[in-house]
Structures are given as C-alpha cells and as structure tokens.
PyMOL CGO cylinders between C-alpha atoms (Angstrom):
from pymol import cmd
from pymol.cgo import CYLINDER

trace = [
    CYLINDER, -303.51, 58.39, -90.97, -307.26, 60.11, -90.37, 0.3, 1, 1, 1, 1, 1, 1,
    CYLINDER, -307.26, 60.11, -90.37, -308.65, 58.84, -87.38, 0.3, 1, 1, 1, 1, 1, 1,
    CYLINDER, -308.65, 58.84, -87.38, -311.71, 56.57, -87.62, 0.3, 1, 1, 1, 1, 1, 1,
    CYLINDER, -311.71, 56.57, -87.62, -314.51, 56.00, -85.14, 0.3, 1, 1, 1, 1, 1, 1,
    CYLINDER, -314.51, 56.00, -85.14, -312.93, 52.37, -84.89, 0.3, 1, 1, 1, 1, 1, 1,
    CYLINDER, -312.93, 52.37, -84.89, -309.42, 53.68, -82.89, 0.3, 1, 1, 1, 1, 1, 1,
    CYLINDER, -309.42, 53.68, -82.89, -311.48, 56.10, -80.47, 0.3, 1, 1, 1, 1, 1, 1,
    CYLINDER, -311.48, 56.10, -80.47, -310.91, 55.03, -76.27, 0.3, 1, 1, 1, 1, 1, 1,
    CYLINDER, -310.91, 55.03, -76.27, -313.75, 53.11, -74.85, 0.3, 1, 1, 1, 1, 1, 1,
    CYLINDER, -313.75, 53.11, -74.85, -315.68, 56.20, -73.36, 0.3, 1, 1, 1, 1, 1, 1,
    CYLINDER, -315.68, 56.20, -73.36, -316.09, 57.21, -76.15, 0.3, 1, 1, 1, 1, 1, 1,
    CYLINDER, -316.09, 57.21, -76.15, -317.04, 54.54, -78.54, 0.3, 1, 1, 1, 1, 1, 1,
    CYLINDER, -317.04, 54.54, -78.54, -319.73, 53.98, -75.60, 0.3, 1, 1, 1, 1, 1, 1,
    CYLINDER, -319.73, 53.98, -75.60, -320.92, 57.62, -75.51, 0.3, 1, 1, 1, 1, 1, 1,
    CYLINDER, -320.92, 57.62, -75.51, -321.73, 57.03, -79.42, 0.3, 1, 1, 1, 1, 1, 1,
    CYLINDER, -321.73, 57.03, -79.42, -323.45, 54.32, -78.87, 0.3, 1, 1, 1, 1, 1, 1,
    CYLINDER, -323.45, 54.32, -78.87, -325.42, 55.47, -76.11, 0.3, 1, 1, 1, 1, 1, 1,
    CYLINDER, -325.42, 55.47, -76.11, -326.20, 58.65, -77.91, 0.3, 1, 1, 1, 1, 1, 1,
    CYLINDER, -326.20, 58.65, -77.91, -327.65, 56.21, -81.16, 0.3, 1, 1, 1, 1, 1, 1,
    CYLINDER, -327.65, 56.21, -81.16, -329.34, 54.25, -79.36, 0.3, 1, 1, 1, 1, 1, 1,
    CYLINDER, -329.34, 54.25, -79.36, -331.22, 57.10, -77.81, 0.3, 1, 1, 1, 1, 1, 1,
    CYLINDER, -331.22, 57.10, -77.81, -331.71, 58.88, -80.96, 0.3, 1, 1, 1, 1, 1, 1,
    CYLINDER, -331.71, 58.88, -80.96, -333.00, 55.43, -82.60, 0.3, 1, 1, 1, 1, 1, 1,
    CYLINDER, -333.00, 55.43, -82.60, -335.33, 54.98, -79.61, 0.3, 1, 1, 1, 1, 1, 1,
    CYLINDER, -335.33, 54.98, -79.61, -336.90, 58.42, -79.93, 0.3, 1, 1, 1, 1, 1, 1,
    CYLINDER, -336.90, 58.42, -79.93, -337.77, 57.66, -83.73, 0.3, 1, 1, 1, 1, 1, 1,
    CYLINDER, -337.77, 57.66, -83.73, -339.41, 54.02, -82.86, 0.3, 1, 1, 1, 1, 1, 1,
    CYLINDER, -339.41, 54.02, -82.86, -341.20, 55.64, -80.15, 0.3, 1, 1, 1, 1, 1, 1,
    CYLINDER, -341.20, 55.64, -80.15, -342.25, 58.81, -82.22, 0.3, 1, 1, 1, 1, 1, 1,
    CYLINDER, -342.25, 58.81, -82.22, -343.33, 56.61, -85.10, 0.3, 1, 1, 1, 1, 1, 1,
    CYLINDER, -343.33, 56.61, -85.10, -345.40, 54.76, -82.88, 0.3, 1, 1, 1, 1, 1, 1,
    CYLINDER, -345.40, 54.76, -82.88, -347.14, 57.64, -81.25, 0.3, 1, 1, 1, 1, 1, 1,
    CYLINDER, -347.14, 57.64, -81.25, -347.78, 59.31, -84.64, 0.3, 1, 1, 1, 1, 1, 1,
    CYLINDER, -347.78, 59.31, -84.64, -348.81, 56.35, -86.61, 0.3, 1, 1, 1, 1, 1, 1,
    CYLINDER, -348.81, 56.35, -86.61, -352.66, 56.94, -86.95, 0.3, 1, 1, 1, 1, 1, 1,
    CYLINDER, -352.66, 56.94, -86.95, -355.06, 54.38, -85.70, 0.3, 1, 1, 1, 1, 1, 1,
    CYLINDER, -355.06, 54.38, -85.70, -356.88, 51.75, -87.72, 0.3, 1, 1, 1, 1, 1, 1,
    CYLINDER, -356.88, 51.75, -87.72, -360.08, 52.60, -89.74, 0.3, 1, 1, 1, 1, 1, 1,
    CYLINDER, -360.08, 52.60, -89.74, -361.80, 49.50, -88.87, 0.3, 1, 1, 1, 1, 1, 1,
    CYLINDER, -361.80, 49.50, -88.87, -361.38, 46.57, -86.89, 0.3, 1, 1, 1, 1, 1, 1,
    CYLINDER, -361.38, 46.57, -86.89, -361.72, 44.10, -89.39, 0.3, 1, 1, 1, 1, 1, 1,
    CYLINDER, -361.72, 44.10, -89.39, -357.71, 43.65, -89.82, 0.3, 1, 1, 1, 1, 1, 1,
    CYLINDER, -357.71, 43.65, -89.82, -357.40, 43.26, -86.07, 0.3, 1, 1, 1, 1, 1, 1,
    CYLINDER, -357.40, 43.26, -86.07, -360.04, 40.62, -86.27, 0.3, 1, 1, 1, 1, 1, 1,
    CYLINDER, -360.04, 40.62, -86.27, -358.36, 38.48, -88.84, 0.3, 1, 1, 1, 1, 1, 1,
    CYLINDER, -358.36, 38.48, -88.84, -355.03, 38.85, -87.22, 0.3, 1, 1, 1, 1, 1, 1,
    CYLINDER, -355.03, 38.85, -87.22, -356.63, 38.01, -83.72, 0.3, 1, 1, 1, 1, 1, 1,
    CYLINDER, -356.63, 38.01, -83.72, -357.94, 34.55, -85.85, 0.3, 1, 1, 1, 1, 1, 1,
    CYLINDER, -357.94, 34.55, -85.85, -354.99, 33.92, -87.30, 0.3, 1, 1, 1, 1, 1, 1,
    CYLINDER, -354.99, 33.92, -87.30, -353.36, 34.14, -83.50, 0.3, 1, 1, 1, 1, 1, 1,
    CYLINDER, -353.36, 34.14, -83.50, -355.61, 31.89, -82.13, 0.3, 1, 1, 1, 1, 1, 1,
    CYLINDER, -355.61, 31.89, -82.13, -355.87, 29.02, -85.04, 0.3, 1, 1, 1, 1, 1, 1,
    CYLINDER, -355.87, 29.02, -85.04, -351.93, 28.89, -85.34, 0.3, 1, 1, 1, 1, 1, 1,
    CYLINDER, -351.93, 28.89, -85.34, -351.64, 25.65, -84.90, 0.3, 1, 1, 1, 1, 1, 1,
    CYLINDER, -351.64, 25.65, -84.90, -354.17, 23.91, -85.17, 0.3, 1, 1, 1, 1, 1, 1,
    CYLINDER, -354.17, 23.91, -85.17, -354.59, 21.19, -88.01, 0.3, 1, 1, 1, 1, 1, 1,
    CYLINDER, -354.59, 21.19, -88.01, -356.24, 22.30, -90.70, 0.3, 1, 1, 1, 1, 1, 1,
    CYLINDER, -356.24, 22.30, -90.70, -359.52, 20.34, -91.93, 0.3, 1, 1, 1, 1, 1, 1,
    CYLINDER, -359.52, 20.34, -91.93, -359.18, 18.40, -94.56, 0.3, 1, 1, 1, 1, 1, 1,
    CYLINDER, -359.18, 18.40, -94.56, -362.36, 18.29, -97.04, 0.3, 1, 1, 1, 1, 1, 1,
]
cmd.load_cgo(trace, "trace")
C-alpha cells in the first residue's frame, strides 16, 4: 500500500493546509500588487453606474 496524503495524522494534514493556504495567499496578494493600474477611468465610471442603478426599474419608452 503507498501512503496517500488522505491516511496522514491530523498535524499533519493541517500543516498542509496551512502551508497552501499561505502559498495561495501570497499569489492573490502578489497578483494584486503587480496588476498594473487602469489607463483611464472610463471603466470605473461605468462600473460605478452600473453599482448605483442596480435596481432600479428600467424606463420604459
């Protein structure tokens, strides 16, 4: 029988899963930091709209 993650002992099935979670945590905030900023406001604007007339009722002609 080859031993699988799935039979380890509880310390360390957790220390795995603490050590991915830390490593998936570093990428999101990595990504974040290196993602470049917008060229123009204009997407942020329509987004911002589209927040603030969720919603609503639309008109109708």
């Amino acid at each position: 029988m080859t031993p699988s993650f799935h039979s380890a002992d509880r310390p360390t099935h957790r220390r795995v899963m603490v050590v991915g979670l830390l490593f998936c945590s570093a990428f999101v905030v990595i990504s974040f930091w290196l993602r470049a900023p917008p060229e123009s406001g204009k997407v942020l604007v329509k987004a911002d709209r589209l927040v603030r007339t969720a919603g609503e009722a639309r008109k109708a002609n």
